[in-house]
C-alpha positions as CSV (number, residue, x, y, z in Angstrom):
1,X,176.7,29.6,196.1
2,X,178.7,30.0,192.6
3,X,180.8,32.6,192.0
4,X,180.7,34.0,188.5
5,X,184.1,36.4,188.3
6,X,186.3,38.0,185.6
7,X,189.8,38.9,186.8
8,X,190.5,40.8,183.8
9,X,187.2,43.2,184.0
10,X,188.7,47.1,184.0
11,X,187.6,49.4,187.3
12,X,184.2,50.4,186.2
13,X,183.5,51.7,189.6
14,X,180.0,52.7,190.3
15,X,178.3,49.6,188.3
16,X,178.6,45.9,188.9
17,X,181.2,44.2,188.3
18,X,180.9,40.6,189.6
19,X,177.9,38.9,191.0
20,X,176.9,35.4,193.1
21,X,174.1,33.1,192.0
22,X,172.2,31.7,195.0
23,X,169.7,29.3,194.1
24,X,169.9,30.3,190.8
25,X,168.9,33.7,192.0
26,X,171.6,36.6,190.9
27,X,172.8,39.0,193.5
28,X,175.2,41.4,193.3
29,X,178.0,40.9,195.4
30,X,180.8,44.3,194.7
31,X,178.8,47.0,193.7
32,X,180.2,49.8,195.6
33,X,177.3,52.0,195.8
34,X,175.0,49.4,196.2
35,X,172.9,49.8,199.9
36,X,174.0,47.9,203.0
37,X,170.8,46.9,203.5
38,X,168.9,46.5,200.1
39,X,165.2,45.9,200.2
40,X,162.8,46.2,197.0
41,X,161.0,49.0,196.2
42,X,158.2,46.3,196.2
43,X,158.2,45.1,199.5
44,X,159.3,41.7,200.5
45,X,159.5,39.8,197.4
46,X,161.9,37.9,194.8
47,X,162.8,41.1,193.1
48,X,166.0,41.2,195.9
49,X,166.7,37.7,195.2
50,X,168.1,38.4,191.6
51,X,168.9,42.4,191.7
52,X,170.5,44.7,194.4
53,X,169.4,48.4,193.7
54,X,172.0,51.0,193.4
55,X,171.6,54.4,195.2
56,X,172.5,55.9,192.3
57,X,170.0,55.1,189.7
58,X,167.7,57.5,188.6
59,X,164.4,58.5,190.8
60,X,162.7,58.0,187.7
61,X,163.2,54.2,187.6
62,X,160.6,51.8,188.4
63,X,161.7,48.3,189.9
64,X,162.4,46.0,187.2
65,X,159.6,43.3,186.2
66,X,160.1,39.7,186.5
67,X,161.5,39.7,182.8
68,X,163.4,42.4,182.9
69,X,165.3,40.6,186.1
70,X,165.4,37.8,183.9
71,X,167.0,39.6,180.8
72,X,169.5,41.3,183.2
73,X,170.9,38.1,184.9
74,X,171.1,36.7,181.4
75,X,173.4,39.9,180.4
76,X,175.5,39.6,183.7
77,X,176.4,35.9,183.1
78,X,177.1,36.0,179.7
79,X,179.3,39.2,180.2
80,X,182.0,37.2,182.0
81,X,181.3,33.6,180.0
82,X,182.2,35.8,177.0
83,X,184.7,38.3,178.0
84,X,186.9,35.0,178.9
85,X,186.0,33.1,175.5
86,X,187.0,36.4,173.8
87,X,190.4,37.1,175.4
88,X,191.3,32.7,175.5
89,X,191.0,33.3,171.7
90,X,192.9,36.2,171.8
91,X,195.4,34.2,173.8
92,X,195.7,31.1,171.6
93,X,196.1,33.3,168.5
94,X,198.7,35.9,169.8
95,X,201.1,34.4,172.0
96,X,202.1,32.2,169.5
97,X,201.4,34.7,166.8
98,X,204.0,36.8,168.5
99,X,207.0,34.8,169.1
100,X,206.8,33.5,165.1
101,X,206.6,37.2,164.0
102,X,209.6,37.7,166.4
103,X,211.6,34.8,165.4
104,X,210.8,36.0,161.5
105,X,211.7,39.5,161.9
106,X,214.6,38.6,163.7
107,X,216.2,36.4,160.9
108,X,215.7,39.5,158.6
109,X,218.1,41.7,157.2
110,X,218.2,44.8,159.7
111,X,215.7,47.6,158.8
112,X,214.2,50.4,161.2
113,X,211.2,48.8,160.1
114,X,212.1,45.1,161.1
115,X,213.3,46.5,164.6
116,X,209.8,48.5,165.4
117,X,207.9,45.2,164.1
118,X,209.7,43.1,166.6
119,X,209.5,45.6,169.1
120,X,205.7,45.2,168.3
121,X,205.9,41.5,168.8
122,X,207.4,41.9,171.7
123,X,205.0,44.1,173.5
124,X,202.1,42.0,172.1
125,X,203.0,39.3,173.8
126,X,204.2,40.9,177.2
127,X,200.8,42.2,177.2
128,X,198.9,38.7,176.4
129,X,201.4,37.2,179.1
130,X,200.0,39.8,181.8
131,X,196.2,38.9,180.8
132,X,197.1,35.4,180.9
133,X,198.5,35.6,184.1
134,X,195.5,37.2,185.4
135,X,193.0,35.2,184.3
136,X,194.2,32.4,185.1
137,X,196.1,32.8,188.3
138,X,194.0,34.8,190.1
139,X,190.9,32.8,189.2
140,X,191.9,30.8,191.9
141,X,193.7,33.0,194.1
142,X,192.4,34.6,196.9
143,X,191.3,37.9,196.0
144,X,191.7,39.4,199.8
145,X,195.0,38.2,199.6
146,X,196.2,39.2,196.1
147,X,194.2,42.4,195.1
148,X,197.6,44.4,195.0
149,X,199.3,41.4,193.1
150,X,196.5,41.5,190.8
151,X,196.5,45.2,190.3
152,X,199.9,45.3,189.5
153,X,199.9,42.8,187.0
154,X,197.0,44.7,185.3
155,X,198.5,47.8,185.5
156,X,201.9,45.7,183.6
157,X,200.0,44.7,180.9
158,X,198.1,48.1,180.5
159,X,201.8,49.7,179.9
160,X,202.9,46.9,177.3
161,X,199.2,47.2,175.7
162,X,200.0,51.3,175.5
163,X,203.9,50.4,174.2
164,X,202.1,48.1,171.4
165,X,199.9,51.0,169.8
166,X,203.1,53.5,169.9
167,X,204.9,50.9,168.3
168,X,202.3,51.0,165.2
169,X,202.7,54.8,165.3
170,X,206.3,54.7,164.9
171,X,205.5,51.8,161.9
172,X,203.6,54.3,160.9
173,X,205.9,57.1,160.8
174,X,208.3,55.0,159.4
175,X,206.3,54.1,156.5
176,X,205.2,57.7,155.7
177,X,208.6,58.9,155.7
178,X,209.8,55.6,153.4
179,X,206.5,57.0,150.9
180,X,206.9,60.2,151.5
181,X,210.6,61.1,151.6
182,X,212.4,57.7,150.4
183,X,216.2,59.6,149.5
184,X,215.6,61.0,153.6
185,X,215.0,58.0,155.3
186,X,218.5,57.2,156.2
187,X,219.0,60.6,157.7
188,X,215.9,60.0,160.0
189,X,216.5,56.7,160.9
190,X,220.3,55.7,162.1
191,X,220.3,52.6,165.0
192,X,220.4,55.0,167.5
193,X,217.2,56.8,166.3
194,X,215.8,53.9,166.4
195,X,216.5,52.1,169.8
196,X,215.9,56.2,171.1
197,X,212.4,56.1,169.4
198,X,211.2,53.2,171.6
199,X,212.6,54.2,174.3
200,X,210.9,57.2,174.5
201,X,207.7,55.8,173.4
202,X,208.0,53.2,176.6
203,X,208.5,56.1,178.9
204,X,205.4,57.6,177.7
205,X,203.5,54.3,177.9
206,X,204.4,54.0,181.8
207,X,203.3,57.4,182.4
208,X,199.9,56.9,183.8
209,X,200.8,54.3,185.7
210,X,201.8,56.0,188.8
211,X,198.5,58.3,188.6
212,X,196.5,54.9,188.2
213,X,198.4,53.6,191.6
214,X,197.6,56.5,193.5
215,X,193.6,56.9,192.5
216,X,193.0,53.1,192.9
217,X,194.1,53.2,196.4
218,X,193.0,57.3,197.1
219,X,189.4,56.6,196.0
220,X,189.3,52.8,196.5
221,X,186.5,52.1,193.9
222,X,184.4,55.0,193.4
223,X,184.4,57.8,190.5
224,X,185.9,61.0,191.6
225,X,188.0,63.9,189.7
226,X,191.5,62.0,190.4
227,X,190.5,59.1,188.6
228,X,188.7,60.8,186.2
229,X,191.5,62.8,185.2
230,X,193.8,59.3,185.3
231,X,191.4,58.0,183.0
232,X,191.5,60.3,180.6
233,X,195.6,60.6,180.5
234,X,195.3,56.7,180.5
235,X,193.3,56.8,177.0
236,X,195.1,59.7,176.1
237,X,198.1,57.7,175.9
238,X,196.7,54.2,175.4
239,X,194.5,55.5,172.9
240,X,193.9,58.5,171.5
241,X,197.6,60.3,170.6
242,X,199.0,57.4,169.3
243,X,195.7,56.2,167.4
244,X,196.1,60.0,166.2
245,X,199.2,59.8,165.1
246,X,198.2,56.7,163.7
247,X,195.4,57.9,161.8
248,X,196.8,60.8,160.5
249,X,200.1,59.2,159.4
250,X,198.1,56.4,157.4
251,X,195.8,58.9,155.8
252,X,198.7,60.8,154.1
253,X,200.6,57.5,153.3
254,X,197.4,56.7,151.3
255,X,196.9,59.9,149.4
256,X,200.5,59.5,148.5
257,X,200.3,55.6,147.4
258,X,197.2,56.5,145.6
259,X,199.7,59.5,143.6
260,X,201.7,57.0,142.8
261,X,199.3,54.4,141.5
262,X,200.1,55.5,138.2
263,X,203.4,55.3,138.3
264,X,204.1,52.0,139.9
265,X,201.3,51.0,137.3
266,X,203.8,52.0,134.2
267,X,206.9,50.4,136.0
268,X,204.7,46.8,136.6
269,X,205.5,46.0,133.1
270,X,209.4,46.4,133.5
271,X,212.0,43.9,133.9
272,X,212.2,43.1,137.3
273,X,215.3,44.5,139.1
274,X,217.0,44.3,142.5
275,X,215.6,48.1,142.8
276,X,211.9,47.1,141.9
277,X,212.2,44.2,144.0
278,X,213.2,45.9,146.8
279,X,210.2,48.8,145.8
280,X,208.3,45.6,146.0
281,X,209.1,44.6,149.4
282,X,208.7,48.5,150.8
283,X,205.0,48.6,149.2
284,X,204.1,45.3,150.9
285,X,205.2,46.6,154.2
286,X,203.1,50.0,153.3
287,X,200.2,47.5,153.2
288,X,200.6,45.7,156.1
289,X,200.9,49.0,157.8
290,X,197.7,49.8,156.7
291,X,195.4,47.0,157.9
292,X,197.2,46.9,160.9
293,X,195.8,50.3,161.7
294,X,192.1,49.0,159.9
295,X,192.4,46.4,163.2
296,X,194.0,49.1,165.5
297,X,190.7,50.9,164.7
298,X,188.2,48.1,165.0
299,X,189.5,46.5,168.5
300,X,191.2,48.9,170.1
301,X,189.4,52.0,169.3
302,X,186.1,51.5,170.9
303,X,187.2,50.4,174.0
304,X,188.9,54.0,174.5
305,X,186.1,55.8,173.9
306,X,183.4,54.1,175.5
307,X,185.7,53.9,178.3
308,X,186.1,58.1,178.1
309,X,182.4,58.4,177.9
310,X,181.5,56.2,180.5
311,X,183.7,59.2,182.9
312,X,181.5,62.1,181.2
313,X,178.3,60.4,181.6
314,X,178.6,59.2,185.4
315,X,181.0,62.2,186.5
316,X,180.4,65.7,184.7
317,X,176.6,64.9,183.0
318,X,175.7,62.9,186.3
319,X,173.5,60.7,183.8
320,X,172.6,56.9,184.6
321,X,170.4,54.3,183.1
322,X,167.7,51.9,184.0
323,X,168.2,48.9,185.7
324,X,167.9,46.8,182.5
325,X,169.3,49.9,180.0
326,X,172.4,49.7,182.4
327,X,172.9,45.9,182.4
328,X,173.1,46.4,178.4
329,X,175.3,48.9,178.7
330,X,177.8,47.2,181.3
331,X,177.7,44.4,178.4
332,X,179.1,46.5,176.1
333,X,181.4,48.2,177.9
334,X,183.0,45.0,178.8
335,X,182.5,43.5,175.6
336,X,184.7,46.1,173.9
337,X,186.9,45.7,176.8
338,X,187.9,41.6,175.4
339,X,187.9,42.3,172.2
340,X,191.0,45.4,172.4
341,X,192.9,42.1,173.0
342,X,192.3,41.0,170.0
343,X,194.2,44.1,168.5
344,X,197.2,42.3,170.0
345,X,196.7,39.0,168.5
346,X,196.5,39.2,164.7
347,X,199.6,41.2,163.7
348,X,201.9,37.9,163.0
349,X,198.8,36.6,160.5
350,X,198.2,40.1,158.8
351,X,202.4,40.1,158.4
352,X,201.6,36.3,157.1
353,X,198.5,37.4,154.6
354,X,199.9,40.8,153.1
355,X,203.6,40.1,152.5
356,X,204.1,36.7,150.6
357,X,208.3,37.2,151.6
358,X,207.0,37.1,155.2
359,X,205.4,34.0,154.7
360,X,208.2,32.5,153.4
361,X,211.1,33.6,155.7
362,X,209.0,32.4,158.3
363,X,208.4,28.6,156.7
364,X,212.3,29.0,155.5
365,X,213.0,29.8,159.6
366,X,210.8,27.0,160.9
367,X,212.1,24.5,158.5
368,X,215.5,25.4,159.1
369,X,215.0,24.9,163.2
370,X,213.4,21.6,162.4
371,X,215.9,20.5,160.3
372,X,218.2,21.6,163.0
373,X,217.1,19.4,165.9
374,X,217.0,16.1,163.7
């Protein structure tokens, strides 16, 4: 019997989450509502074989047909064939990714903006290191054995995944108030601001985490109002106040680039100074702020809600799908789930692709530690 597993699947308690093929035949293996005894609404037949009915599927549903079966096992293989694919890539790109952006920033003059892009680095990669960790480690562990272990090594990587989106708000903030209120921004931003900023922001991030501990091992894999309730402050602060603040912070920086279009446009065919150099240098930064939060909103967004909704509709609207609707569903929902890793591998190649002084500080920095060692 192969076992098909994905270490880094979220708790989606209620719906499958890892199966066994026996004789090519797909059975579910975890499903913690699933019956003791499952037989088919059928009779004695194959249907078994490849599907173990849930209680709580709708009355309504018929036992799926011989393609339908099919469709699903196709759907719950390729979940975890491409949930891994998706977050190797993600690995390959950002761990590296990170420590160049880190060694770059670091060999920069200081700048409350160089320190919250390193501290961005940073918890990029802590959070990549927990994910590698898990999916590779306990791949071959044994899951009896480690299921704490694992747990808190998710739980690790979920804080440094929260740190890295308040980072990109306070990037954000940081770049409004340079737009916004240039003559100010030394007022706001002394070293101890700073280093306090992130601080704070780390607190928040390891807020949930305690609430998390406690509803895993309360409710032990199945919905209830605790971990509801942890699963919305989770978002809340993995998600949705930062990505407000986010939102809202790069919507006003853009209304006030766009009033000063005209005026940067009149001061493009002026000799070059220090000043407009350094103007330069604080638009490119402006811009890299803004895709940043473009990718924010394409990987890491979705994954949020989808996980919020997937609360509402099994916990207050008591809602469920059929067998095959489900099995499309689960696909997404875990889909989304890979791909918010991806949020934390591309920073160090937007930093390379927007800001051309980036790119070279970083060649100038590799060169210069190659040089080095010969």
């Amino acid at each position: 019997m192969a076992l098909i597993n994905s270490s880094l699947l979220p708790e989606r308690v209620g719906h499958t989450t890892t199966f066994s093929f026996d004789n090519n035949n797909l059975i579910n293996t975890t499903h913690v509502n699933c019956m003791t005894n499952c037989t088919s609404p059928q009779g004695n037949d194959d249907t078994i074989r490849y599907f173990c009915l849930p209680k709580n599927f709708p009355e309504s549903c018929s036992a799926p047909s011989s393609n339908e079966i099919r469709l699903i096992e196709i759907f719950c293989t390729a979940v975890f064939v491409q949930n891994d694919i998706i977050v190797y890539i993600a690995l390959a790109l950002g761990m590296p990714g990170s420590i160049f952006a880190l060694v770059t920033v670091s060999s920069l003059k200081y700048s409350p903006g160089m320190v919250y892009l390193g501290s961005l680095a940073v918890s990029d990669f802590l959070a990549l290191v927990f994910a590698s960790i898990i999916l590779v480690f306990f791949k071959v562990a044994d899951e009896n054995e480690s299921v704490l272990l694992k747990l808190k090594f998710i739980y690790a990587g979920r804080v440094f995944q929260a740190f890295s989106h308040w980072n990109l708000a306070l990037i954000c903030m940081e770049r409004f108030i340079t737009v916004r209120y240039p003559m100010c921004k030394s007022r706001f931003y002394s070293k101890r601001t700073v280093f306090l900023s992130l601080f704070i922001v780390l607190i928040i991030s390891i807020v949930p985490t305690p609430f998390t501990f406690v509803s895993t091992f309360y409710y032990y894999g199945t919905y209830g109002p605790l971990e509801t309730a942890q699963t919305f402050l989770y978002q809340a602060v993995y998600i949705l106040v930062p990505g407000l603040i986010i939102y809202t912070l790069t919507f006003l920086t853009a209304i006030q680039l766009k009033s000063m279009a005209q005026y940067i446009r009149s001061m493009a065919s002026s000799t070059t100074t220090p000043s407009s150099r350094s103007d330069a240098m604080e638009t490119k930064m402006t811009k890299m702020m803004l895709l940043t939060s473009a990718c924010f909103f394409v990987f890491a967004c979705p994954f949020g809600f989808i996980q919020c909704f997937d609360r509402i509709k099994f916990w207050y609207l008591k809602f469920d799908l059929c067998h095959l609707n489900e099995s499309i569903y689960i696909y997404l929902f875990y889909t989304l789930y890979a791909v918010s890793f991806l949020n934390h591998a591309v920073n160090f190649y937007i930093y390379c692709a927007c800001a051309k002084g980036f790119r070279k500080q970083f060649v100038r920095v590799v060169f210069s530690k190659c040089c080095a060692k010969n």
